[in-house]
TIDRENLO-709313 format. One record per atom (N, C-alpha, C): residue in three letters; x, y, z. Coordinates in pm, whole numbers, padded with zeros to 5 digits, always signed. Example, Ala and Ser with C-alpha at 12.3 -4.5 7.8 and 13.67 -1.06 7.14 Angstrom:
# TIDRENLO-709313
ALA+01319-00569+00780 ALA+01230-00450+00780 ALA+01320-00330+00780 SER+01285-00225+00708 SER+01367-00106+00714 SER+01290+00003+00787 
This chain:
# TIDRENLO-709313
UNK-00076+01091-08578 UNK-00010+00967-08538 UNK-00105+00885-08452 UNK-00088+00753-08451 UNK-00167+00651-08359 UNK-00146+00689-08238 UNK-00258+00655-08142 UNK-00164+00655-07998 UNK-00073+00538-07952 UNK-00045+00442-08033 UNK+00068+00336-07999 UNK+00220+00381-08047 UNK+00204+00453-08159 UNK+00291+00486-08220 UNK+00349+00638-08146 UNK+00257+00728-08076 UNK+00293+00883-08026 UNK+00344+00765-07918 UNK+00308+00691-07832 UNK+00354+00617-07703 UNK+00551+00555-07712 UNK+00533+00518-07836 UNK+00628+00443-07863 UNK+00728+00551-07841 UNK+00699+00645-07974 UNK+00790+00753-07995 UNK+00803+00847-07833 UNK+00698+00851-07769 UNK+00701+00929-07614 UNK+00801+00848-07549 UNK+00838+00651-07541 UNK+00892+00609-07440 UNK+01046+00658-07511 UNK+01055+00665-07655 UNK+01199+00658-07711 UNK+01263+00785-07655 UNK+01195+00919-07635 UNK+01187+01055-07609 UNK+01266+01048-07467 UNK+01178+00936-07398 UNK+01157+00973-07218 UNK+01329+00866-07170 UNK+01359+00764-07281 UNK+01499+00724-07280 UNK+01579+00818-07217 UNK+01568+00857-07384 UNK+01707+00968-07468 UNK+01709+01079-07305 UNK+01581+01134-07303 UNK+01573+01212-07168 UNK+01650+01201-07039 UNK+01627+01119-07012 UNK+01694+00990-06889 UNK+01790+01006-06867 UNK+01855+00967-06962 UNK+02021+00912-07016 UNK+02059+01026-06976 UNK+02005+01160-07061 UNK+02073+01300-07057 UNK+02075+01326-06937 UNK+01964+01323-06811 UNK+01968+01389-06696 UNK+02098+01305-06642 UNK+02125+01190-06621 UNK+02215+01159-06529 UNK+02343+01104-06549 UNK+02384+01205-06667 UNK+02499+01226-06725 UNK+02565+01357-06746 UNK+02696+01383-06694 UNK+02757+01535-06648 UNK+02787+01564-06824 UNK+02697+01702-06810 UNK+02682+01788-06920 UNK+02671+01930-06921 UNK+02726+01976-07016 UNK+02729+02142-07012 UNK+02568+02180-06991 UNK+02544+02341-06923 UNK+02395+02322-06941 UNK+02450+02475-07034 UNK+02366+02481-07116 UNK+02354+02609-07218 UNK+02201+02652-07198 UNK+02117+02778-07210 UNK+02012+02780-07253 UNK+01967+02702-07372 UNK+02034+02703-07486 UNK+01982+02597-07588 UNK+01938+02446-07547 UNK+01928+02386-07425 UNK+01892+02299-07386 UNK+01726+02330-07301 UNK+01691+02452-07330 UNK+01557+02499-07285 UNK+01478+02473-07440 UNK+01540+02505-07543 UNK+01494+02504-07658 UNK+01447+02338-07708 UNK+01487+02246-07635 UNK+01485+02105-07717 UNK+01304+02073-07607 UNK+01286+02149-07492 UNK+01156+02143-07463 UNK+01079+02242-07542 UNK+01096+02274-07610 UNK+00973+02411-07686 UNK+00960+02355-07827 UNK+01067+02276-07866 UNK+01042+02165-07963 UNK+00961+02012-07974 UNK+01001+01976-07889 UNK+00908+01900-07827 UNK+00727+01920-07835 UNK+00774+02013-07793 UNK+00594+02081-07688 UNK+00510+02140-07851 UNK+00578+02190-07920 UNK+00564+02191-08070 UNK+00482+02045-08121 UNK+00580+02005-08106 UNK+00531+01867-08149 UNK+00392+01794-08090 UNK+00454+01821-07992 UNK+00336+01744-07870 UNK+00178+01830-07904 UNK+00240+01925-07899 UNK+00069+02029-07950 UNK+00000+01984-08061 UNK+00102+01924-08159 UNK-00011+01944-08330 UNK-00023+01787-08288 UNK+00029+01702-08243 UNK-00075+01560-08219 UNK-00186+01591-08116 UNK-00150+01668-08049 UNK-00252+01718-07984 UNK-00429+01755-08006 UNK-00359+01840-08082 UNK-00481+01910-08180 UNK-00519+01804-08287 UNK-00427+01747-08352 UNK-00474+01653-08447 UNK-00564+01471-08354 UNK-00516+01509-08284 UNK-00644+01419-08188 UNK-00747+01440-08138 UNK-00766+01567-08076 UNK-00871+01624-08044 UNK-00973+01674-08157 UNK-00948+01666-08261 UNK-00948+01676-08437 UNK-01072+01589-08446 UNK-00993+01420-08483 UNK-01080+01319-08422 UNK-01204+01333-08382 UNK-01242+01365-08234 UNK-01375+01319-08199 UNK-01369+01428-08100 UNK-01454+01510-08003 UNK-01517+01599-07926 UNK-01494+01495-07782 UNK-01389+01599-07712 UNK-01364+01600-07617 UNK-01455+01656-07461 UNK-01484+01574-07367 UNK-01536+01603-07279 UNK-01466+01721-07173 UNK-01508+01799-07077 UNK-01487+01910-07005 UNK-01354+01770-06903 UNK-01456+01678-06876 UNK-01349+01551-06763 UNK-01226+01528-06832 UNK-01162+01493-06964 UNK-01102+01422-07018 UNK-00993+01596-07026 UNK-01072+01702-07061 UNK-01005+01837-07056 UNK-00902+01780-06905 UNK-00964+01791-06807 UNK-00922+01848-06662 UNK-00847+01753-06702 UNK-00857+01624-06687 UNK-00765+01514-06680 UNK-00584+01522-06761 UNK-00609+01591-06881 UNK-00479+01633-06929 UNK-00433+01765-06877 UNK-00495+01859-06819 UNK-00459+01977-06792 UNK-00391+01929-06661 UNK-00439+01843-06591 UNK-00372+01760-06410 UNK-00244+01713-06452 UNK-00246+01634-06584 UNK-00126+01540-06611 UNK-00070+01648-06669 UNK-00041+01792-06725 UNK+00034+01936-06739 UNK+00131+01953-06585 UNK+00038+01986-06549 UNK+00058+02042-06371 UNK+00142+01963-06310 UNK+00131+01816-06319 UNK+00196+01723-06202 UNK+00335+01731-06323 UNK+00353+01732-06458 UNK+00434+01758-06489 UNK+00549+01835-06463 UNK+00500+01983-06470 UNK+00588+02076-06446 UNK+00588+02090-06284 UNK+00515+02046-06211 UNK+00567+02010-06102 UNK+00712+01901-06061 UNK+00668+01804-06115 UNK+00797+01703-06131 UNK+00949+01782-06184 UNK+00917+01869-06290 UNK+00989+01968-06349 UNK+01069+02018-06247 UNK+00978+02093-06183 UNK+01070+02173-06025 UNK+01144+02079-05947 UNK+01041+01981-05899 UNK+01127+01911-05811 UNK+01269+01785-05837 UNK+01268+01810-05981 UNK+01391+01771-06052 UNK+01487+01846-06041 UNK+01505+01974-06096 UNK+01552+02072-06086 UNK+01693+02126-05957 UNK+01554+02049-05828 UNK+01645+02077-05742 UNK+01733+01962-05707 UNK+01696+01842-05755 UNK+01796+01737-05727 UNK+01952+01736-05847 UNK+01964+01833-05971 UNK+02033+01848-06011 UNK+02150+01917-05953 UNK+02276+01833-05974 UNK+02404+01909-05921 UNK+02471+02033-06009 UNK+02485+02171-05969 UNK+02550+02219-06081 UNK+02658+02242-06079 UNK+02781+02253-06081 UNK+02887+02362-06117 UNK+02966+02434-06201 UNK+03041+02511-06196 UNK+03130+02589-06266 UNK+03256+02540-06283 UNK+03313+02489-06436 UNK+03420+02493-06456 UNK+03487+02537-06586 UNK+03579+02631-06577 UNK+03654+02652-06738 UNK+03524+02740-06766 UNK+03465+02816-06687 UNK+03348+02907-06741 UNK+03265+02870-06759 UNK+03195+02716-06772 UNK+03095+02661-06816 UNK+03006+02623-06690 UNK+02899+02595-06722 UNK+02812+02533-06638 UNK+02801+02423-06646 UNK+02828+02294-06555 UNK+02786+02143-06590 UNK+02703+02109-06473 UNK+02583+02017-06551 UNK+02526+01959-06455 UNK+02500+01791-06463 UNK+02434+01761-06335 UNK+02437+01591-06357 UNK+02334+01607-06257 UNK+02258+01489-06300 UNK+02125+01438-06194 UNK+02140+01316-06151 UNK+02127+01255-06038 UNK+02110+01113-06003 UNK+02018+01025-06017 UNK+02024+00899-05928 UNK+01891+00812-05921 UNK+01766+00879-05904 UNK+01783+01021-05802 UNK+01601+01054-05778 UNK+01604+01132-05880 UNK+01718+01181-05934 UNK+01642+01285-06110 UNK+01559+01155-06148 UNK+01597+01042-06203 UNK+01581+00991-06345 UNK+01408+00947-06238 UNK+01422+00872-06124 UNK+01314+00838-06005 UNK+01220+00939-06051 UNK+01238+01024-06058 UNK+01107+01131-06063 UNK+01058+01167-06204 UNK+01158+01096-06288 UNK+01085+01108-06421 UNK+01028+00985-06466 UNK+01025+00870-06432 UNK+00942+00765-06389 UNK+00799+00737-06306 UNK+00821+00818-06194 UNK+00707+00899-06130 UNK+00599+00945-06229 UNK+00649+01052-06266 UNK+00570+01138-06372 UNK+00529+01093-06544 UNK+00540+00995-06551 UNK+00534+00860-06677 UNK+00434+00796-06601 UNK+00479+00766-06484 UNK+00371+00676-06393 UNK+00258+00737-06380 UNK+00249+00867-06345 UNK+00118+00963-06328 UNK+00044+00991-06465 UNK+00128+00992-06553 UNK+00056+01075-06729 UNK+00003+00896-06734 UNK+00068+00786-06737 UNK-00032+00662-06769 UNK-00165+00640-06688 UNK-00134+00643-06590 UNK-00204+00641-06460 UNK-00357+00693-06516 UNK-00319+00865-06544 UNK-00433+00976-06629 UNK-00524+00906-06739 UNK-00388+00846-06801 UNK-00493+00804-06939 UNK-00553+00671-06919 UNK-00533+00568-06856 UNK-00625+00494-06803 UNK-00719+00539-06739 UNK-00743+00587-06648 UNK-00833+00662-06585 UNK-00909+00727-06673 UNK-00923+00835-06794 UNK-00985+00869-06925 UNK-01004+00794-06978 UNK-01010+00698-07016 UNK-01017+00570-07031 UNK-01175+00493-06997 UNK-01147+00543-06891 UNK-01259+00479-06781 UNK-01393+00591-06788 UNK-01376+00686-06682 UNK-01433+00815-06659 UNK-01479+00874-06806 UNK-01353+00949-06925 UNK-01415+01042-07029 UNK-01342+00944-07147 UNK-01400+00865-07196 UNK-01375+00727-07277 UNK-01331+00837-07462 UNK-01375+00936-07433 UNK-01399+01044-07575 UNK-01272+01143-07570 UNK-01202+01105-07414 UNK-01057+01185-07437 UNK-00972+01070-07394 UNK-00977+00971-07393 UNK-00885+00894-07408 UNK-00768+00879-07510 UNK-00821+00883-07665 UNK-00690+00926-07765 UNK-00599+01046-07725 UNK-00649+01175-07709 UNK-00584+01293-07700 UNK-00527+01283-07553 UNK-00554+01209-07407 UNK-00435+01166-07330 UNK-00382+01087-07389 UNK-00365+00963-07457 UNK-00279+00904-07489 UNK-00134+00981-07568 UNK-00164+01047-07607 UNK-00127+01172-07764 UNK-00081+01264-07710 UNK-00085+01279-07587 UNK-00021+01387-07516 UNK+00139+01368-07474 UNK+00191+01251-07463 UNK+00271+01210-07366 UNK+00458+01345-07443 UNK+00441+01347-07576 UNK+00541+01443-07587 UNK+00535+01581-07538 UNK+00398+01650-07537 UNK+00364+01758-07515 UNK+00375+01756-07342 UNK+00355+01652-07264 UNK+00365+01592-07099 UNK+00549+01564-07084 UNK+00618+01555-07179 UNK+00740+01505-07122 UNK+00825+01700-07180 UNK+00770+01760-07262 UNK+00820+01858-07306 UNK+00792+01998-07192 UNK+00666+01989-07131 UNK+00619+02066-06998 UNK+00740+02040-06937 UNK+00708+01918-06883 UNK+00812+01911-06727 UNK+00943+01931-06767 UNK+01022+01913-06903 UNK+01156+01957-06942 UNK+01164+02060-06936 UNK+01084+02150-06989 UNK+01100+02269-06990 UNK+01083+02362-06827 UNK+01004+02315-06759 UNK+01016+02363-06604 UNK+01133+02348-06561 UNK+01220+02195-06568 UNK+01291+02165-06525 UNK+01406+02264-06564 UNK+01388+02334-06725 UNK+01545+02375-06781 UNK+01526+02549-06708 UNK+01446+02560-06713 UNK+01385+02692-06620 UNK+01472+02722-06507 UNK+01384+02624-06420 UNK+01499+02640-06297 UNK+01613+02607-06291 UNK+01670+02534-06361 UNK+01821+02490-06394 UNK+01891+02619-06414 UNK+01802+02694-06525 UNK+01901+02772-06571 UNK+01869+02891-06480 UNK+01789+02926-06388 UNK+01803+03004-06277 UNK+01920+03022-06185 UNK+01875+02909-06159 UNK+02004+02858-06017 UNK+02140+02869-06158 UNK+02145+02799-06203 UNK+02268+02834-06311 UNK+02380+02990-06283 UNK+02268+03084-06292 UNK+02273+03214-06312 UNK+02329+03265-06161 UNK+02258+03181-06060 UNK+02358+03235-05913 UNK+02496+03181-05833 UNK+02542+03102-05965 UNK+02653+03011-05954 UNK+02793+03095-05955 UNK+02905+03120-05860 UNK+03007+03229-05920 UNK+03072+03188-06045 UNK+03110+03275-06113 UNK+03178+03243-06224 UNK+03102+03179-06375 UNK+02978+03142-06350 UNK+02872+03132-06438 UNK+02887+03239-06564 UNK+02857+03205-06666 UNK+02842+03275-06759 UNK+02721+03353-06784 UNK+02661+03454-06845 UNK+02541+03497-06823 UNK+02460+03437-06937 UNK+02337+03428-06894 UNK+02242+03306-06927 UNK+02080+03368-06938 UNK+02061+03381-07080 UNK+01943+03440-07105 UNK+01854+03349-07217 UNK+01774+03359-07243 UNK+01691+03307-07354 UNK+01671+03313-07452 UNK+01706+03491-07477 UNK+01751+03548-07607 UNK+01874+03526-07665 UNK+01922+03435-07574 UNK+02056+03398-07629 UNK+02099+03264-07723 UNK+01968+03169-07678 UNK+01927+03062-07737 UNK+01879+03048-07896 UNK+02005+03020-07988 UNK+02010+03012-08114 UNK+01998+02879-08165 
């Protein structure tokens, strides 16, 4: 895919995302699964960019930083999510600083690829190309700890990964 077109499809992704955090919803493990799909995805544009042209060691670090500050953002989402128990279920909802911090972290992955841009001009496509594989990290940190804390909730249902069909 182009990188205008992985961008496009990354902002449509980082919507749909949005919307979901700060709206009261069941949490299931199968909502860990829609980041490992993602990150699927995000990998073979990945590779199919890095495909392209020979990537510098700088332009490496530079997406491996925009990983990190990801699943960092991940955590510290995590904890701004409300959870509780009702009718057996788990529901959660995030506020202004959920969706705030996933704006943040959009702000930081652009931030990166301008900067590659500049600095490693030869990994500039493959940051650009990253942004599903960057929004699928930090989901998936985020569903991590969700579904941790989930698990020490009374009345919670039990909540495993192998359970995710």
């Amino acid at each position: 895919m182009s990188g205008t077109f992985s961008a496009v499809i990354g902002i449509a992704v980082l919507v749909w995302v949005i919307w979901n955090q700060v709206r009261v919803r069941e949490f299931t493990p199968r909502r860990v699964r829609i980041a490992g799909i993602l990150g699927i995805v995000g990998l073979v544009e990945l590779v199919s960019a890095a495909g392209a042209q020979p990537v510098s060691a700088t332009g490496w670090a530079l997406l491996v930083t925009g990983l990190v500050v990801g699943a960092a953002l991940g955590l510290l989402r995590a904890a701004t999510v409300h959870l509780w128990v009702a009718d057996g279920k788990v529901f959660t909802q995030g506020h202004w600083g959920t969706a705030a911090l996933w704006l943040v972290g959009i702000g930081v992955h652009v931030g990166l690829d301008l900067l590659a841009g500049v600095v490693a001009p030869s990994a500039a496509t493959v940051n650009s190309s990253s942004i599903l594989l960057f929004i699928a990290v930090s989901l998936g940190a985020q569903g991590l700890v969700t579904m941790q804390r989930a698990r020490s909730l009374p009345g919670a249902p039990a909540m495993t990964l192998e359970r995710v069909r």
